[in-house]
C-alpha positions as CSV (number, residue, x, y, z in Angstrom):
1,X,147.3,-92.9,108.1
2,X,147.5,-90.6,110.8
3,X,149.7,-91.4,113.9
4,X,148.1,-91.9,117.6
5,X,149.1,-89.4,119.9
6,X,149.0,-88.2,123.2
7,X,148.8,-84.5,123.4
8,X,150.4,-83.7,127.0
9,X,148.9,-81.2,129.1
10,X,150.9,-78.3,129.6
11,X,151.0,-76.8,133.2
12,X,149.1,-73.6,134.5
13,X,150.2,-70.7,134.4
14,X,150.0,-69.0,137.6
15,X,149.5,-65.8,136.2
16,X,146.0,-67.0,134.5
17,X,145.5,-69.0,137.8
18,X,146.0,-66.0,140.2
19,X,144.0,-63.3,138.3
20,X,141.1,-65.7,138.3
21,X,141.5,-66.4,141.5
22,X,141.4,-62.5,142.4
23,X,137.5,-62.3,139.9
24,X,136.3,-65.2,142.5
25,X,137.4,-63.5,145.7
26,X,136.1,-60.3,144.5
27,X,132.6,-62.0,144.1
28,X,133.1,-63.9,146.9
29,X,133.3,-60.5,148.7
30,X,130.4,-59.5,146.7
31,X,128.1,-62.0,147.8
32,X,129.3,-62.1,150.9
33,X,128.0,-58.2,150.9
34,X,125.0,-58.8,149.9
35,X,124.7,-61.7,152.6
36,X,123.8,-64.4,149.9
37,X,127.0,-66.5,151.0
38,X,127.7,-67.5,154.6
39,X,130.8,-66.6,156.5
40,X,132.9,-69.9,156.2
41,X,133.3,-68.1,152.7
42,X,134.2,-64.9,153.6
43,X,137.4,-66.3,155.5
44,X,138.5,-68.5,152.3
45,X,141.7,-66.6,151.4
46,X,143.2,-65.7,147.8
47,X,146.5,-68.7,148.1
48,X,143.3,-71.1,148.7
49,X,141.1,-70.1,145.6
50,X,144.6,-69.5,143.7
51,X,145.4,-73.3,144.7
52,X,141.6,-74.6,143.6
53,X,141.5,-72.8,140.2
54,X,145.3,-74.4,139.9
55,X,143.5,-77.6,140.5
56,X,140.6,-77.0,138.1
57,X,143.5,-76.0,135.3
58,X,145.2,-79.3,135.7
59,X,142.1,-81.0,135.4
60,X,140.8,-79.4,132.2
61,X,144.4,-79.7,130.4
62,X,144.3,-84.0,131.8
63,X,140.5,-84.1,130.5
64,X,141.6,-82.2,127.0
65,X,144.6,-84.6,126.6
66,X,142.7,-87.9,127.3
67,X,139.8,-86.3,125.0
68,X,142.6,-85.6,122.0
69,X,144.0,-88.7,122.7
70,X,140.6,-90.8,122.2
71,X,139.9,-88.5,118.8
72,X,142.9,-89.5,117.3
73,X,143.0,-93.1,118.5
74,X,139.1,-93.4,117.1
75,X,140.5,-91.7,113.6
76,X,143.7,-93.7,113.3
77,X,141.3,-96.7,113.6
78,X,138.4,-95.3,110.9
79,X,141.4,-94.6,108.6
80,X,142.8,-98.7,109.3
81,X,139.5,-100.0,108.6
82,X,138.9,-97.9,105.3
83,X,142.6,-98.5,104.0
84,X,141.9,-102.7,104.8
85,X,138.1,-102.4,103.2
86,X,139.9,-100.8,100.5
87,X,142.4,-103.2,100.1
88,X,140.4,-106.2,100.0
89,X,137.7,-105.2,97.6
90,X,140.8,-104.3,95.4
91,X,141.6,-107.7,95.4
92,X,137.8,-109.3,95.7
93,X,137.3,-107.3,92.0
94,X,140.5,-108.0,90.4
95,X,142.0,-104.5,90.5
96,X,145.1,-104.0,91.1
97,X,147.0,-102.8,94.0
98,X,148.5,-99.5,93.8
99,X,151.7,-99.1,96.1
100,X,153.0,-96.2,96.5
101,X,157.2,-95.9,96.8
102,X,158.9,-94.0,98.6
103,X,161.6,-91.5,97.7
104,X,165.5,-93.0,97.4
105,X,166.8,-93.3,100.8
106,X,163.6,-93.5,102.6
107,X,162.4,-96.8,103.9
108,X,159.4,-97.9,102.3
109,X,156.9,-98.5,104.9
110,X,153.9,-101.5,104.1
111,X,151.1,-101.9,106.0
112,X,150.5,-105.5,106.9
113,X,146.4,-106.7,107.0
114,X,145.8,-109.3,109.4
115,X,143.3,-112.6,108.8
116,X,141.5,-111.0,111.6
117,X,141.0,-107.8,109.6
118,X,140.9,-109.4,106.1
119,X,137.3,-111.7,107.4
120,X,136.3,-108.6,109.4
121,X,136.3,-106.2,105.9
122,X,133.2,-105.6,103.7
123,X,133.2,-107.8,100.5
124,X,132.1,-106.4,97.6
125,X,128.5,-107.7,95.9
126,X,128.6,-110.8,94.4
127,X,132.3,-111.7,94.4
128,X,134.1,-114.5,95.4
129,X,137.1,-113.4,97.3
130,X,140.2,-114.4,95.6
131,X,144.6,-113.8,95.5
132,X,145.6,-110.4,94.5
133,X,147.3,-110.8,91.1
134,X,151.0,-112.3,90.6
135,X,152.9,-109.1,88.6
């Protein structure tokens, strides 16, 4: 199964943020040329765009890192379900359950299926559900 996790947004770089900031100004100065834009605009200076595209940065990376984070929350959770659906239709038809080991040294690591999960999981057709098999 995959693990849940939170992909932190790295910070702006100032570089990016003040050589956009300079394209905006330069239309700014554009427009206001061409008298589309008012002069309330025309005074808006290159630390005040540099600090709202800053903004916008931080915003994007905090929107990309709670969007990763759902994703892999959502897919950690399809992968549960399909590993306990799994599981119990092994042991509704009488199959065995493979588990897999470990290497020496390594701390075998068993995924535990709740009741919860266990009445929640697709049966197959036609079978009583039953113990898994003593070995």
């Amino acid at each position: 199964m995959t693990d849940i996790n939170f992909v932190a947004p790295s910070p702006p770089d100032p570089v990016k943020a003040t050589q956009w900031a300079g394209q905006i100004r330069a239309l700014i100065a554009l427009l206001a040329g061409a008298g589309i834009v008012g002069g309330a605009w025309a005074g808006v200076t290159i630390e005040q765009i540099t600090n709202w595209v800053t903004l916008a940065m931080w915003a994007a990376a905090g929107a990309g890192a709670v969007f990763t984070s759902y994703k892999s929350w959502k897919a950690h959770a399809a992968e549960r379900a399909i590993t306990v659906a799994s599981a119990m239709a092994s042991v509704q038809q009488g199959t065995p359950v493979v588990v897999t080991v470990t290497p020496p040294g390594e701390p075998n690591i068993v995924t535990a299926i709740s009741p919860k999960e266990q009445a929640d999981a697709p049966s197959a057709p036609n079978v009583v559900p039953q113990p898994a098999p003593k070995v």
